[in-house]
N, C-alpha and C positions, 0 to 999 in steps of 0.2 A: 635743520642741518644734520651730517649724519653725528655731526657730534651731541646733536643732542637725545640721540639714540643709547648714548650709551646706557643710560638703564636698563636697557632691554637686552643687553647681551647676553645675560645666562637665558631670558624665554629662546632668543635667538639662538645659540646654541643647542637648547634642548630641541629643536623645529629640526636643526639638523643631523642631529644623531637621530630624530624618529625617520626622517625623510627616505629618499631613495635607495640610498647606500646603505642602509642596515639589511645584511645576511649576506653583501655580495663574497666570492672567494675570495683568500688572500693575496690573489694573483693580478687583483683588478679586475677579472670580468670572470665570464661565464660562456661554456660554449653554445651553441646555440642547440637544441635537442634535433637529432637526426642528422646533424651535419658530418661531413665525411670526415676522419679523422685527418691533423693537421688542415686542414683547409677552412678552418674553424670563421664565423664573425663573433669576435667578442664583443658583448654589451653588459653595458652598467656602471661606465664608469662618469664619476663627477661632470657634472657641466654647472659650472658656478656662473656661467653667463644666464643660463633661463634660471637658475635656481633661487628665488623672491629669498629665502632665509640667509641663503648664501652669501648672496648678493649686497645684503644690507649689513652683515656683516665685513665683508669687502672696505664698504663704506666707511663704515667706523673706524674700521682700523685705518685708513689710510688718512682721517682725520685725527687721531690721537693712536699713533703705533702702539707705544710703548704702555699703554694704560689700558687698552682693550687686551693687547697681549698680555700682562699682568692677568687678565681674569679670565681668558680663554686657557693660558698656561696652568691654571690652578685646577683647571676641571680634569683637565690630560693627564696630570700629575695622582689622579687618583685610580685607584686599581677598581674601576666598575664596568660595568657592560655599559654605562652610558659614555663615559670617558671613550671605549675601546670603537664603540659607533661613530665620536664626533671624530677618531681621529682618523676611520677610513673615509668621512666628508671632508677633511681637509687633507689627506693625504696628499703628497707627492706636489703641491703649488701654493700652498697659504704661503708656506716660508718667505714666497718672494712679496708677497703682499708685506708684512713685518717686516722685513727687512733685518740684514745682516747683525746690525749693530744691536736692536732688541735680542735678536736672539739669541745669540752667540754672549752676553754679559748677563741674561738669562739663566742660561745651558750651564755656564761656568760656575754660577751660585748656587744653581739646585743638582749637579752631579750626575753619574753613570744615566739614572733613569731620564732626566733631563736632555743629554745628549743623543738618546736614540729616540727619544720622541722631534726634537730638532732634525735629525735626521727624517723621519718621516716624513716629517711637509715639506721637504727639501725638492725643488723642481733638478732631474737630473736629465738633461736633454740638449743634444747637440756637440759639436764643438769647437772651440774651446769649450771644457768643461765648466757650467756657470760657475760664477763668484763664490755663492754661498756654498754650493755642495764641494768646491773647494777648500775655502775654510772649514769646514765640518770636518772633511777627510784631513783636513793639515791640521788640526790640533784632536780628534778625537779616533783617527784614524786607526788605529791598534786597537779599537775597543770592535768587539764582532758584533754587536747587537748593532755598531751605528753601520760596520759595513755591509751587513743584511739590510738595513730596512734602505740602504739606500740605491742598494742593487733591487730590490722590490719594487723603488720607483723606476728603475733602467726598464721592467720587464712588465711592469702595468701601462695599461693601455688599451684600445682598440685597433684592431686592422682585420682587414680581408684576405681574403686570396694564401696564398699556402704558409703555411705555418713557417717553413725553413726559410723562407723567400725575407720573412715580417723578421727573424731572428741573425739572420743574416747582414742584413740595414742595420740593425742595433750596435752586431759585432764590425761593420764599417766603422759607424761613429765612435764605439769602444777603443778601438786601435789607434787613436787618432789621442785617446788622454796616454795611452804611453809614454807619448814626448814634453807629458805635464814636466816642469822641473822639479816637482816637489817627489821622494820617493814612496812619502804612504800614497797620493795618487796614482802613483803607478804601478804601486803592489793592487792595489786594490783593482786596479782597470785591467790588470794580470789576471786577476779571480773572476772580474765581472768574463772576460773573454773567453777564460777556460768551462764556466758555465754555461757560456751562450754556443757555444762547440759543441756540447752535449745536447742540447734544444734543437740544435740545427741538425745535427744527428741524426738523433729522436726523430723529426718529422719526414726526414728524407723518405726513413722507412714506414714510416707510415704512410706519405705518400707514395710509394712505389709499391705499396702491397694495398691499396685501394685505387689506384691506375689499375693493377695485375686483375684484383676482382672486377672491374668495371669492365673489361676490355673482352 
């Protein structure tokens, strides 16, 4: 059962900090080499459905939360290059694996450092703006490191096709947490928009000055 995996979680964790996701950008991916600027396909990000390490840790957790999290949390919690590996493998989706309640009385007991690493696993997509990256932002909202890393997940990802087109979609759904009732959600979905305006900016003109050369 996967519960009886659990001894294996720190080998499983280190499986994943060596795995695919060590050296990707901060950004979630990479542009592809030669591709036209803004028109970019990025690759490299997580896929926890093929990833065997991944996967069995999935497992575990979702057989004893709060126990697995306890020892996955202790590794994050240290300042190493293995820590800072395992946390771009579970970046921006474990959160919902764990689930609200571990993490969030977690977060609360181990402080500042604790909160933006909660923020990182935090899935932030769609809207309504999910559960958890709303509680994150309702109790730890005012803190910058958690509204970085959680804008980090709005902007990691892969897509195709023009850059302004891919960051535009994002600032659709952005505009949409505005109407959150909570006010740090809405300050914050103010920062995420005013960001994603410059991105969309940004690639307009680079697409339109690689149309000009191409044409």
């Amino acid at each position: 059962s996967p519960a009886a995996r659990l001894p294996g979680i720190a080998a499983t964790t280190h499986r994943i900090a060596a795995g695919p996701h060590a050296g990707e950008g901060g950004d979630g991916g990479v542009m592809s080499a030669g591709a036209a600027p803004g028109i970019s396909t990025r690759i490299g990000t997580p896929s926890h459905e093929m990833d065997v390490p991944v996967r069995l840790i999935v497992e575990a957790t979702r057989a004893a939360p709060k126990l697995v999290w306890e020892e996955v949390g202790s590794v994050l919690l240290a300042s190493s290059d293995y820590a800072f590996r395992l946390r771009i493998g579970l970046q921006g989706w474990y959160g919902e694996v764990v689930g609200a309640e571990a993490l969030m009385s977690w977060a609360d007991e181990h402080g500042s450092v604790a909160h933006e690493i909660v923020a990182c696993l935090t899935l932030v997509r769609g809207a309504p703006l999910p559960g958890l990256a709303r509680q994150v932002l309702m109790r730890y909202g005012n803190e910058d490191e958690v509204r970085t890393a959680l804008y980090a997940n709005v902007v990691s990802g892969v897509w195709s096709g023009p850059g302004s087109a891919h960051y535009q979609q994002l600032r659709d759904v952005a505009a949409a947490w505005l109407s959150d009732p909570d006010s740090r959600v809405r300050s914050w979905a103010n920062d995420v928009i005013h960001d994603l305006d410059a991105h969309i900016d940004m690639h307009r003109k680079w697409e339109e000055e690689w149309e000009f050369r191409t044409t």
